[in-house]
C-alpha positions in Angstrom: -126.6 56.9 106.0 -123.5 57.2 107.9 -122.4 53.5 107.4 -123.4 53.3 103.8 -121.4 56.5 103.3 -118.1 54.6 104.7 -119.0 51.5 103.0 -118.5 54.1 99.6 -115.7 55.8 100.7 -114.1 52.5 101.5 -114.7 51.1 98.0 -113.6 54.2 96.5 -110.6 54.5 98.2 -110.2 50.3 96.7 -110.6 51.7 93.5 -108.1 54.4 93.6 -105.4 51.7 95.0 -106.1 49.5 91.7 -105.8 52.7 90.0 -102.6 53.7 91.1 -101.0 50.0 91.0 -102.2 47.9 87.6 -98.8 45.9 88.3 -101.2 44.4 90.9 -104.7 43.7 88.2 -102.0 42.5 86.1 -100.0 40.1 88.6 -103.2 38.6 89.4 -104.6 38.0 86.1 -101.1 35.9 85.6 -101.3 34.3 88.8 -105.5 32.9 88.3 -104.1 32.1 84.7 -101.1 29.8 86.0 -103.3 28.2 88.9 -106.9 27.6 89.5 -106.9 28.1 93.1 -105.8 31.8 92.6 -108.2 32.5 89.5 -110.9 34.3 91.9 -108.0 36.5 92.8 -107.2 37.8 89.0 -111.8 37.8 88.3 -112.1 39.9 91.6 -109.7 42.5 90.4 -111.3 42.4 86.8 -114.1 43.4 87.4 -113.7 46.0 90.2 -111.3 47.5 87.2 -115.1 47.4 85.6 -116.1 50.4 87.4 -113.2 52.8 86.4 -113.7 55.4 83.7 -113.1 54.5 80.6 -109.2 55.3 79.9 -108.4 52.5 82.6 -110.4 50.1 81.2 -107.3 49.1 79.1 -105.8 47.5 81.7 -108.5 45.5 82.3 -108.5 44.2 78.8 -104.9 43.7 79.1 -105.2 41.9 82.3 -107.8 39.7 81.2 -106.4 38.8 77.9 -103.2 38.0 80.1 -105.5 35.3 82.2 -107.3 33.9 79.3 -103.8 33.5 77.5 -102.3 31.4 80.3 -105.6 30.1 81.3 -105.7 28.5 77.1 -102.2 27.1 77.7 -102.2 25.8 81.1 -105.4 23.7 80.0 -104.1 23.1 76.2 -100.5 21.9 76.8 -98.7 20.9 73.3 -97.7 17.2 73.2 -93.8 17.3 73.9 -92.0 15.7 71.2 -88.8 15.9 73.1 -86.8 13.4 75.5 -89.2 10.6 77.5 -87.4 8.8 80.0 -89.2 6.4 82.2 -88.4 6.6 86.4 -86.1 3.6 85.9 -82.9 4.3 85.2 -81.5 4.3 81.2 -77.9 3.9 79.5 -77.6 5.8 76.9 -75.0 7.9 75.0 -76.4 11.6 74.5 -75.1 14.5 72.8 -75.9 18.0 74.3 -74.8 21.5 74.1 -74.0 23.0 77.3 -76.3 25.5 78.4 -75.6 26.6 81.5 -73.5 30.1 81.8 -71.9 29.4 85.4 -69.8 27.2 82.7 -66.2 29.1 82.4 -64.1 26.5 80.7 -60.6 27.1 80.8 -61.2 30.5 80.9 -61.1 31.0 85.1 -58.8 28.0 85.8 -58.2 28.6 89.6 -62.1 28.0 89.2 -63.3 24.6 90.4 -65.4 22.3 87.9 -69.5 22.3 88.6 -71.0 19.4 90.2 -74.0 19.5 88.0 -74.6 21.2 84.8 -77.5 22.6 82.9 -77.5 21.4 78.9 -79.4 21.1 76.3 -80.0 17.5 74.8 -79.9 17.2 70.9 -79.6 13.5 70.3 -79.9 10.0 72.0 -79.0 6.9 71.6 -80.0 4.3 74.2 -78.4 0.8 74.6 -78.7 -1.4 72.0 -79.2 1.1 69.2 -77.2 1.7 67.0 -77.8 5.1 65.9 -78.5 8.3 67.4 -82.0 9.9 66.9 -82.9 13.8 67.4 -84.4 14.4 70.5 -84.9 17.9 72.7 -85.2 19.1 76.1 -83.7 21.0 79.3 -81.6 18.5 81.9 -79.1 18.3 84.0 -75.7 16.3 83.7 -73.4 15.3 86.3 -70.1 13.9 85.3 -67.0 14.3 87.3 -63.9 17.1 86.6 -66.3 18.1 83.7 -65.6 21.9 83.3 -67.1 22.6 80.1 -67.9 26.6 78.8 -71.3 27.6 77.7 -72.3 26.2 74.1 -69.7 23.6 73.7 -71.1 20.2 72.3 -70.3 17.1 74.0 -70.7 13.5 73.9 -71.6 11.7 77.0 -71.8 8.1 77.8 -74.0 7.2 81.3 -77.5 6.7 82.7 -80.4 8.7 82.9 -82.0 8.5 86.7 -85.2 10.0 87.8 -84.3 13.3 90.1 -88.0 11.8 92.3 -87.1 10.1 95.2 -90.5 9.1 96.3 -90.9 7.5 99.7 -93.2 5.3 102.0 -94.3 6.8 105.1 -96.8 5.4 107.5 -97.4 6.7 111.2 -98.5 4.6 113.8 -99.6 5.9 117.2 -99.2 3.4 120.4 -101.2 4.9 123.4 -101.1 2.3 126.4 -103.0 -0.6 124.5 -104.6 1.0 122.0 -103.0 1.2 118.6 -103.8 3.4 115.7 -102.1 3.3 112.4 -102.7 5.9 109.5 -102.9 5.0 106.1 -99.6 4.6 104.5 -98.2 7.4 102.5 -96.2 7.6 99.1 -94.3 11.0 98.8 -91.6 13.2 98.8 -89.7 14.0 102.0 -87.9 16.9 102.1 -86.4 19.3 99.4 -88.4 17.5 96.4 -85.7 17.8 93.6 -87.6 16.3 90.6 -90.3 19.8 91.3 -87.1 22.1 91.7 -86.3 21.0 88.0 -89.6 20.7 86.7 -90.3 24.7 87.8 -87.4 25.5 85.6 -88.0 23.3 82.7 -85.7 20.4 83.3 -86.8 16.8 82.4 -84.0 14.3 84.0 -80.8 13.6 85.0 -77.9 12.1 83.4 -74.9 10.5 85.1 -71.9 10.5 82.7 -68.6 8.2 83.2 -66.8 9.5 80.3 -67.4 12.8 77.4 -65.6 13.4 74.4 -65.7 17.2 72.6 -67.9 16.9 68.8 -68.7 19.8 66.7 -72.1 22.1 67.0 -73.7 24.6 65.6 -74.5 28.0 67.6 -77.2 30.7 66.8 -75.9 34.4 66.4 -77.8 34.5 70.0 -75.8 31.8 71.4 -72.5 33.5 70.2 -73.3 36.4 71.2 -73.9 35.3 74.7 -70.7 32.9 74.6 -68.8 36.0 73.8 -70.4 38.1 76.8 -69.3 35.1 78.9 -66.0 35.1 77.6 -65.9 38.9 78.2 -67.2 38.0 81.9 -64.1 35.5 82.5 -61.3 38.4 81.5 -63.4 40.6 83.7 -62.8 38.0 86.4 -59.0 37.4 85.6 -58.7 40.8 85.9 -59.9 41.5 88.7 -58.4 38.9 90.8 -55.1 38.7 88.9 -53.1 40.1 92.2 -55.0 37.6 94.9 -52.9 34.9 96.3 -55.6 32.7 97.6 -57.8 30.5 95.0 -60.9 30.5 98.1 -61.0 34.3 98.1 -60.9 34.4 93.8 -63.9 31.8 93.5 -65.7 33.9 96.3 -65.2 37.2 94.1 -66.6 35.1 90.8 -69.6 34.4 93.3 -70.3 37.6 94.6 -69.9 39.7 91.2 -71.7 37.0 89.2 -73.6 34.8 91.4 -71.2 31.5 90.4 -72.4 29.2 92.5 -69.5 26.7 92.9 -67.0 29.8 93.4 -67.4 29.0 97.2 -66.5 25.6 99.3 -69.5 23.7 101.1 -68.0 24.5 104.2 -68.3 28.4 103.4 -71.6 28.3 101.6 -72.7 26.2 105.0 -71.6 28.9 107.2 -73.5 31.2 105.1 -76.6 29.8 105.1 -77.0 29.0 108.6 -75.9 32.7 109.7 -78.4 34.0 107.5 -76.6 35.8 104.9 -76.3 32.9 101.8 -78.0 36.4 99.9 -74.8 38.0 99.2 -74.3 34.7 97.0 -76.9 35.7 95.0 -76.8 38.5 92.2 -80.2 40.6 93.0 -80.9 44.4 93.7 -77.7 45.2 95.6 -75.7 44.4 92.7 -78.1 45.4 90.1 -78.7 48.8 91.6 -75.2 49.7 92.7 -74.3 49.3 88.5 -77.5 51.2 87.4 -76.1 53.9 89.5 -72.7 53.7 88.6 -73.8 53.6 84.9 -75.4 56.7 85.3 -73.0 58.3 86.8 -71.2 57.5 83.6 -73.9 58.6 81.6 -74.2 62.2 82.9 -73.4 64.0 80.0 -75.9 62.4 77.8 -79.7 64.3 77.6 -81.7 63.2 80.6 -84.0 60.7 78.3 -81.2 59.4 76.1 -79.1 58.6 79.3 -82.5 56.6 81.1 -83.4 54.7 78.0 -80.1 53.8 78.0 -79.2 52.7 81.3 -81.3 49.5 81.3 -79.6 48.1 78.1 -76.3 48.5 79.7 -77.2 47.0 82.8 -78.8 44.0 80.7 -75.2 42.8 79.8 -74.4 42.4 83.5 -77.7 40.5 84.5 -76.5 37.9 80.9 -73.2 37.5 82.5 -74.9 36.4 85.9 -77.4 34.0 84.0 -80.6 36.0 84.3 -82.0 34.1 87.7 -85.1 35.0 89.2 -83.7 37.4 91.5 -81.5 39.5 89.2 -84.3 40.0 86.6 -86.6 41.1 89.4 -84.2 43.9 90.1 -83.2 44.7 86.5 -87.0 44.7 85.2 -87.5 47.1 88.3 -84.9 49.6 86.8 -85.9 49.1 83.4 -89.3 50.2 84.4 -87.9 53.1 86.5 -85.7 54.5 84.4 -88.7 54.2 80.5 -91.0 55.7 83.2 -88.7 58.5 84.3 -87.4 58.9 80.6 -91.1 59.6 79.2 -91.8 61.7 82.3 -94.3 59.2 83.8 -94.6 58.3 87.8 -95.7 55.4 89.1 -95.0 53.5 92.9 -92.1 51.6 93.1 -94.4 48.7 94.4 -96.3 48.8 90.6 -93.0 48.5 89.4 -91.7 45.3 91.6 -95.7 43.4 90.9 -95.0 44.2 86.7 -92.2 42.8 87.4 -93.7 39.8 88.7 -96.2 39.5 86.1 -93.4 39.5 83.1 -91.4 36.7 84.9 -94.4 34.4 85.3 -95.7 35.0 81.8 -92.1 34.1 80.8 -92.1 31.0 83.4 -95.0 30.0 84.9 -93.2 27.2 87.0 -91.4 30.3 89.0 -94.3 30.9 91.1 -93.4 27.6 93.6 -90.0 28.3 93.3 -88.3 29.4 96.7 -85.7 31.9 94.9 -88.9 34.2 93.6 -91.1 33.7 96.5 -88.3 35.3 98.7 -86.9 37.7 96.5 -90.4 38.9 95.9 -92.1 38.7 99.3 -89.1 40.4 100.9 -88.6 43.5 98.8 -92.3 43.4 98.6 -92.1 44.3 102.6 -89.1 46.5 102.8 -90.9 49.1 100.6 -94.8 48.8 102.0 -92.3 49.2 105.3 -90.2 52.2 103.5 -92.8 54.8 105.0 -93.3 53.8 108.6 -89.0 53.8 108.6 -89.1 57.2 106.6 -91.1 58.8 109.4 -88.8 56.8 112.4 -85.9 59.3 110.2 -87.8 62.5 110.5 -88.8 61.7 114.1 -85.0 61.7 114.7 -84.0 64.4 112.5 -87.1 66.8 114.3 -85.1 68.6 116.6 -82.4 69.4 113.7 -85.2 71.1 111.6 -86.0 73.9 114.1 -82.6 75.1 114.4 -81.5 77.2 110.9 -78.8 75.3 109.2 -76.0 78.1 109.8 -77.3 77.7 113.7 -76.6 73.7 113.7 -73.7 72.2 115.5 -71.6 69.6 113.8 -71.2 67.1 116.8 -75.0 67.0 116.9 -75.2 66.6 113.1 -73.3 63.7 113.2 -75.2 62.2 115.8 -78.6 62.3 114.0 -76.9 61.7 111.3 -75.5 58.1 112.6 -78.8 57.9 114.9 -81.5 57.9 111.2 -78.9 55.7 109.1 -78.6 53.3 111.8 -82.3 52.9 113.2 -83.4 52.6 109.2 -80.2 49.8 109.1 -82.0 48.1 111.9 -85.6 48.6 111.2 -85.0 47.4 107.4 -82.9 44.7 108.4 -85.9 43.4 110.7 -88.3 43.9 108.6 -86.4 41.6 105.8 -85.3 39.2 108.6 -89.3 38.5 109.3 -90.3 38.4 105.6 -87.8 35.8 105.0 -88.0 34.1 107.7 -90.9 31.9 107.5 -90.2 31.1 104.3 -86.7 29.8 105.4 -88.6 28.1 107.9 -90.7 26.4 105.4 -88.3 25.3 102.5 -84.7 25.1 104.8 -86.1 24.5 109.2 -84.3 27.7 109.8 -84.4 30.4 111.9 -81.5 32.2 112.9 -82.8 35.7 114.5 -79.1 36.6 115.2 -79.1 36.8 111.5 -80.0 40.8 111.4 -76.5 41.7 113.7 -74.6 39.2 111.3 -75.8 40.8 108.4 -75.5 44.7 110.3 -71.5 43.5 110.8 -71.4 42.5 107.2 -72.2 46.2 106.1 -69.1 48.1 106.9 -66.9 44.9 104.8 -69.5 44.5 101.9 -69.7 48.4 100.6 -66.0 49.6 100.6 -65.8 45.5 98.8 -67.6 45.9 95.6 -65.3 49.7 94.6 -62.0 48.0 95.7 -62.5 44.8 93.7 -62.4 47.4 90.7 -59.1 49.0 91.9 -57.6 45.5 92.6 -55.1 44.9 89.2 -54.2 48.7 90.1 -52.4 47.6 93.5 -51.1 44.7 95.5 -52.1 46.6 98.8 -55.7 47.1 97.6 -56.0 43.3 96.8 -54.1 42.7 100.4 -57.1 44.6 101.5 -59.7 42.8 99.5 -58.2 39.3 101.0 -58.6 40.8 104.7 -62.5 41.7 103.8 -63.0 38.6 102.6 -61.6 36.7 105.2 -63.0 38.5 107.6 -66.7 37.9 106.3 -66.2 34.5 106.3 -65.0 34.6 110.1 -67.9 36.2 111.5 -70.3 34.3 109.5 -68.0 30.7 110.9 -68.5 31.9 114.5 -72.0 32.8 114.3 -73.1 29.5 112.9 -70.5 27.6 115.4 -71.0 29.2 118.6 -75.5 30.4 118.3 -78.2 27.7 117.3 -80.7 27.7 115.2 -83.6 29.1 116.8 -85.6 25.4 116.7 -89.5 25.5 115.0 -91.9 23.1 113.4 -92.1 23.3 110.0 -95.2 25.6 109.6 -98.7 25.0 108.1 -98.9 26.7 104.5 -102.1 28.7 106.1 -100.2 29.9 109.3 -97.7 31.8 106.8 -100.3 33.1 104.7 -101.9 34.2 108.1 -98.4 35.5 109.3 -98.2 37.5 106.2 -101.5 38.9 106.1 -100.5 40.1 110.1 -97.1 41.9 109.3 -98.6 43.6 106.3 -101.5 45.0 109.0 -98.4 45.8 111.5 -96.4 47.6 108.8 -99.3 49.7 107.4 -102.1 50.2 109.1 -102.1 53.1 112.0 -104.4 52.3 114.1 -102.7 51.3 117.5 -105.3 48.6 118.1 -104.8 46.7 115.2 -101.0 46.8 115.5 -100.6 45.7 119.0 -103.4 42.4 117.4 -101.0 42.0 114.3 -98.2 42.1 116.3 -99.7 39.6 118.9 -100.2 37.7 116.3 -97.3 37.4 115.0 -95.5 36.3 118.6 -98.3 34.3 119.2 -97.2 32.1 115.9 -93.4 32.1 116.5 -94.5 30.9 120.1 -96.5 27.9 118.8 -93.6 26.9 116.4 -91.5 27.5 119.1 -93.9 25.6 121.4 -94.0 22.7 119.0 -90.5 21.8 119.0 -89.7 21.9 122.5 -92.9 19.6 123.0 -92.2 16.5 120.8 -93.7 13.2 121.6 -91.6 10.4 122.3 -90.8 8.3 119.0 -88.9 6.2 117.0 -88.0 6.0 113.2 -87.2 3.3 111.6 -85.7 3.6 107.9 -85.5 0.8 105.7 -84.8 0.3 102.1 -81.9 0.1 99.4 -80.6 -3.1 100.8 -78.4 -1.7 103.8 -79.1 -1.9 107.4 -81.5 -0.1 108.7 -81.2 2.9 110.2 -83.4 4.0 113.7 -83.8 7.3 114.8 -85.1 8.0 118.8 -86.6 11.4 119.6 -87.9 13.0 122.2 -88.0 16.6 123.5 -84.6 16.6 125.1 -82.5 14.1 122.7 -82.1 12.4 119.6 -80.2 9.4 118.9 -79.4 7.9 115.5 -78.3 4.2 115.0 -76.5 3.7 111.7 -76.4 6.0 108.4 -77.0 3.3 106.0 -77.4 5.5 103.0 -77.0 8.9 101.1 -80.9 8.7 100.6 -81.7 7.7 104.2 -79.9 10.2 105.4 -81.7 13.0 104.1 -84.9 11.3 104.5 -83.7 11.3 108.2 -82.0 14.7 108.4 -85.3 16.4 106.5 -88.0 15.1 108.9 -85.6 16.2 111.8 -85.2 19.7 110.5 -89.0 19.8 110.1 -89.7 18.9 113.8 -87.0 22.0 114.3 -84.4 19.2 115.8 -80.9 20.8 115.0 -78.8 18.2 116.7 -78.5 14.6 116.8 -76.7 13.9 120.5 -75.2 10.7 120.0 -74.6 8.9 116.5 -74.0 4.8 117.0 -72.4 2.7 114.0 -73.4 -0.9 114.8 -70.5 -2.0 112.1 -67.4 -0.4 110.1 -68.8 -1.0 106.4 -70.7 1.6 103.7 -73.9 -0.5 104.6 -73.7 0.8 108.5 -72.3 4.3 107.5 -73.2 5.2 103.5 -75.1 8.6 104.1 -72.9 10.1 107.2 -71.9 12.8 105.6 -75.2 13.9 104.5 -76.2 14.1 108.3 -72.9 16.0 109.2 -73.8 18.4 106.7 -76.7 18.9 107.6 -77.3 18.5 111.5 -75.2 19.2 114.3 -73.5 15.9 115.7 -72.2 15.5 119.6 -70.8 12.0 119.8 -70.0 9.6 117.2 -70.0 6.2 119.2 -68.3 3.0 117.4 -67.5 -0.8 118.5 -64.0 -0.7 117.2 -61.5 1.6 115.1 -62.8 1.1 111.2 -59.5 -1.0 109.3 -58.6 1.8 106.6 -60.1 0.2 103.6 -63.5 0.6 105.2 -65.9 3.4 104.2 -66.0 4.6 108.3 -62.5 5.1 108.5 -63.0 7.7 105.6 -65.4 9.1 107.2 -63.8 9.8 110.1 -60.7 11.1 109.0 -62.6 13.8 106.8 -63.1 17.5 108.0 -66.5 17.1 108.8 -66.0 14.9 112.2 -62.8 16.8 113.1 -64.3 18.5 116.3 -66.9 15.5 117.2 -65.4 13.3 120.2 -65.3 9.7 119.0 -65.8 6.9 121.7 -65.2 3.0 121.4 -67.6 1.2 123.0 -68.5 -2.6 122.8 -72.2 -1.6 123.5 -73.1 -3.4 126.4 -73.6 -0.7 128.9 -77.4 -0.3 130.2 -77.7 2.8 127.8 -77.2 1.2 124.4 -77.3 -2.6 124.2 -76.4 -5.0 121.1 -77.6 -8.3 122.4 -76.9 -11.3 120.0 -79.0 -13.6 118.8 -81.3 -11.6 117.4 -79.8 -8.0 117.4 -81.9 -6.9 120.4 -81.5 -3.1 120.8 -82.1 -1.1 124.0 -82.1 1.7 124.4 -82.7 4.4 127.6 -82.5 7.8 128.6 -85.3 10.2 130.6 -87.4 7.6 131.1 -87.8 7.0 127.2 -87.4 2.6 128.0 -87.9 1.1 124.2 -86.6 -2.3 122.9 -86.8 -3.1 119.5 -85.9 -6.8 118.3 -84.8 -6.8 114.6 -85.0 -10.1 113.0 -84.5 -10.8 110.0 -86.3 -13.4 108.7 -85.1 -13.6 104.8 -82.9 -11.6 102.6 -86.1 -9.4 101.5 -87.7 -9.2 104.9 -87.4 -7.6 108.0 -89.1 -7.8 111.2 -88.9 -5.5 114.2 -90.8 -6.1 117.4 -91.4 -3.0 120.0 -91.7 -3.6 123.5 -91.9 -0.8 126.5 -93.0 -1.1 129.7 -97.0 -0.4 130.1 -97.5 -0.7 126.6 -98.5 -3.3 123.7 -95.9 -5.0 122.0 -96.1 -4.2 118.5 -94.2 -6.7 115.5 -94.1 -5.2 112.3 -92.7 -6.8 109.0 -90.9 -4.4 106.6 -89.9 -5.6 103.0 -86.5 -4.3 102.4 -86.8 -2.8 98.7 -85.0 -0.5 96.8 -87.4 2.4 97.5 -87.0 3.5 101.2 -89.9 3.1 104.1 -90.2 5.5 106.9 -92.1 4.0 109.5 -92.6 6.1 113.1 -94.1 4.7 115.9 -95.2 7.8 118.4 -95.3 6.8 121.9 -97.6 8.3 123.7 
């Protein structure tokens, strides 16, 4: 009797929780609508919402017809009658209307012009046609110095390329004289582009040599929102009328509205490697710091008028920062704070955050695999199941100031408690976002920067005076003197960090170990049992370890990258080095630089150029930007029209040492007849002989001491081949 009586309190107290958070039922029933692995998920919650009394049985029906809805159109997709491009590339003359609203035109000149642009594609015309026909669809267009402003119509001349970058990849194991290959591979390495567009609705991409300005037609929407763009540039001009520096202007434009080309490669670099690229990115911070300056405003008004009202005014700032994933999050959580408190209704702000959910993926299905809304979600999702165990870590420290009556209390010890909650809930909330995030910044970026909490902890004195003064700035010179200092100084300790700490180094994890890392914090964070924390918590290390583990505990292999007609490119890795021979190509490159970062390799010790020309060194700066480089080794100084000499007169090499060397010490060796490349270092002995046999084909033939020589033939194609041989 006494278990089945737990087994019903158990289920009622499930019952209650889907009482007192729909968000959830709803969420779900989106979720098992948009994918069928997660369907049971939105069924299960269906019909435990089954058993409830009747008045929330409406959210059941709600939830289901939510499921059923998306379930109808994810299986009965409309034919698209817009744009079809094939993956081979297409010239053609298009004419789009610019959709994108990190567009400003002329309006912000200090501003510089986008690299890529979203538009809208009304007509095509591909060569050897002679006259445009209608067409429709999202895609991006790259064209250089293009600095158009949202809803212009242009006229571009280029070629459509496919943003997949498929490659081959086939692993071959050679264990003393046993050989065992697996079965070649066709896929994306890395950050797959062409499902980064596809999850917002883009088809393509076009490359544009030269645009002209034609005439267009705008909805009343459209103008409206050109207008609130326009009113978002004189905002801008305003603001940073008095600053002297163009750096510090184009980081205000990204830190008020999320621009994302207000900041230079170099800074935005810094920033994401210190753990703190966020502050780039218009979410609850900004949001919420309006919504309660709004209301502030909005004082006088009745206490319903002045809530219904505060999440229409806050709207027009979310428009001006072009509505991303994590800015509608946060304004959809206020709008649903603020009807609720209007009409007098309560419900937990974690309801709110899963609604919130729920209405973006109704609105865009493909946000569910994006990165931006798995972090923005996952993390807030955590600070607030986490908001009670730091509340009581506050009352703990205020305890001893309750028993004394408030006319009794000394200042001095005020202020200490004071400074003792506000920091310990700085710290405790800043871990518990650090851990949330940082798997997934593991799994999408190889990063893991636990020095990341102090950076962002020395960021909070600069970034909360920042946001007022920026609004004082036209009134005084001394105010924006002030404003350039902050500024500066941000991007100082951010530069250190990343130069002077590493990146803690991990595998790329399983998708099952985070889902299992997940399922462990959320037990740490809310259960209160003592047993089952110190288990979650063990688990928890116990999966950092193994990544950690992982890394340090490479086998010995080599990678050899072919394809696009250059030379190849070879990669050597082991647990205490990694050399790379030749950057052939942009594309190798980040083929090379992504299965690093996976392996959690941060650094490439020694980089050897086997020749001066673009074929030897075409993707370098790819693998600057990415990796950390010790020694860049060459056979002679690079002429200056070759691509190398470039290279190493750009920013990005100014603090590697560069050596000469003719390559015929017993560490690297160039023999010639037939290119023979040696290579040793901690007892890693590996010669590879590439031959080439024709034009089209390669051969390379492995040889190490106790071990079968291997010969493998590689066609040299346009698509590129990433073939590892694991020594073992």
């Amino acid at each position: 009797m006494s278990k089945l009586k737990n087994t019903v309190e158990k289920t009622q107290s499930l019952f209650n929780a889907v009482k007192i958070f729909p968000g959830l039922v709803v969420l779900c029933g989106v979720i098992s609508g948009n994918s069928q692995d997660w369907r049971i998920i939105g069924i299960t919650l269906a019909l435990a919402l089954l058993l409830l009394n009747n008045r929330h049985k409406l959210i059941f029906i709600a939830s289901l017809a939510l499921s059923s809805a998306l379930i109808f159109n994810v299986q009965n997709e409309p034919v698209d009658q817009g744009l079809k491009i094939s993956d081979k590339p297409a010239a053609a003359t298009i004419q789009v209307r610019i959709s994108d609203s990190s567009c400003t035109g002329q309006t912000l000149s200090w501003l510089p012009p986008p690299k890529t642009i979203k538009a809208e594609i009304t007509a095509v015309k591909f060569t050897g046609e002679t006259e445009f026909k209608p067409s429709s669809g999202s895609i991006i267009v790259s064209v250089k110095d293009l600095n158009p402003f949202y809803g212009d119509y242009l006229e571009l001349s280029g070629v459509f390329r496919s943003p997949r970058h498929d490659t081959f990849y086939q692993k071959t194991i050679l264990k003393n004289n046993e050989i065992e290959q697996e079965e070649k591979k066709f896929e994306v390495i890395g950050f797959d582009y062409a499902k980064f567009l596809k999850n917002r609705g883009i088809k393509t991409v076009f490359y544009g040599t030269d645009y002209r300005i034609v005439n267009g037609h705008l909805s009343t929407v459209q103008n409206i929102y050109r207008q609130i763009l326009g009113f978002r540039g004189k905002i801008l001009n305003l603001f940073t009328c008095q600053l002297r520096s163009e750096d510090n202007k184009g980081m205000i434009a990204t830190l008020l509205f999320g621009i994302p080309h207000g900041v230079s490669r170099e800074t935005r670099k810094s920033f994401i490697f210190s753990g703190t690229v966020h502050l780039f990115t218009v979410s609850g911070l900004h949001v919420g710091m309006l919504a309660l300056l709004i209301g502030l405003c909005l004082r006088p008004l009745p206490f319903k008028t002045r809530h219904l009202l505060i999440p229409v005014a806050v709207f027009g700032y979310v428009a001006a920062t072009g509505m991303s994933a994590p800015s509608m999050r946060a304004f959809l959580m206020i709008a649903l704070w603020s009807w609720s408190r209007a009409f007098l209704l309560w419900t937990p702000g974690l309801n709110m955050i899963l609604l919130a959910a729920a209405i973006l993926l109704l609105y865009n299905p493909g946000y569910l695999y994006d990165m931006g809304f798995q972090y923005s979600f996952i993390v807030v999702i955590f600070l607030m199941i986490s908001s009670r165990g730091v509340a009581g870590w506050r009352e703990l420290a205020f305890e001893r100031l309750r028993w004394i009556p408030r006319s009794y209390r000394p200042l001095p010890l005020k202020i200490k408690l004071k400074l003792l909650g506000n920091s310990g809930e700085i710290v405790l909330g800043g871990t518990t976002a650090w851990l949330a995030g940082s798997v997934l910044s593991l799994y999408y970026q190889s990063i893991v920067f636990p020095l990341s909490i102090a950076v962002n902890i020395l960021l909070i004195p600069l970034i909360w005076p920042l946001y007022p003064l920026i609004l004082l700035a036209p009134c005084s010179e001394t105010i924006s003197a002030i404003i350039e200092f902050i500024l500066e100084s941000m991007r100082s300790i951010c530069q250190i960090f990343y130069l002077n700490f590493d990146n803690l180094s991990c595998v790329r994890p399983a998708v099952w170990m985070m889902v299992l890392f997940f399922a462990a914090f959320a037990v740490l964070l809310t259960c209160r049992k003592a047993l089952l924390k110190i288990g979650s918590l063990m688990m928890i290390l116990a999966l950092f370890g193994l990544w950690r583990w992982q890394a340090l505990n490479l086998p010995q292999s080599l990678l050899i990258i072919t394809g696009g007609g250059a030379a190849p490119m070879l990669l050597f890795t082991n647990s205490d080095q990694t050399i790379a021979i030749n950057t052939p190509s942009y594309g190798a490159s980040n083929v090379a630089a992504s299965l690093l970062r996976q392996r959690g390799i941060n650094q490439i010790e020694k980089i050897f150029f086997t020749g001066t020309l673009k074929s030897y060194s075409g993707g370098s700066a790819r693998i600057f930007n990415e990796l950390k480089v010790g020694e860049i080794v060459i056979p002679q100084w690079p002429k200056k029209r070759d691509y190398l000499s470039r290279i190493l007169r750009g920013t990005a090499v100014e603090q590697i040492p560069i050596s000469i060397d003719k390559f015929k010490k017993t560490e690297f060796i160039i023999g010639k007849p037939h290119n023979r490349i040696e290579y040793r270092y901690a007892g890693f002995n590996i010669n590879v002989d590439i031959i080439e046999i024709h034009p089209g084909r390669t051969r390379f033939i492995l040889n190490r001491p106790g071990l079968v020589s291997y010969t493998a033939d590689v066609i040299n194609s346009n698509i590129l081949e990433v073939n590892e041989y694991v020594f073992k």
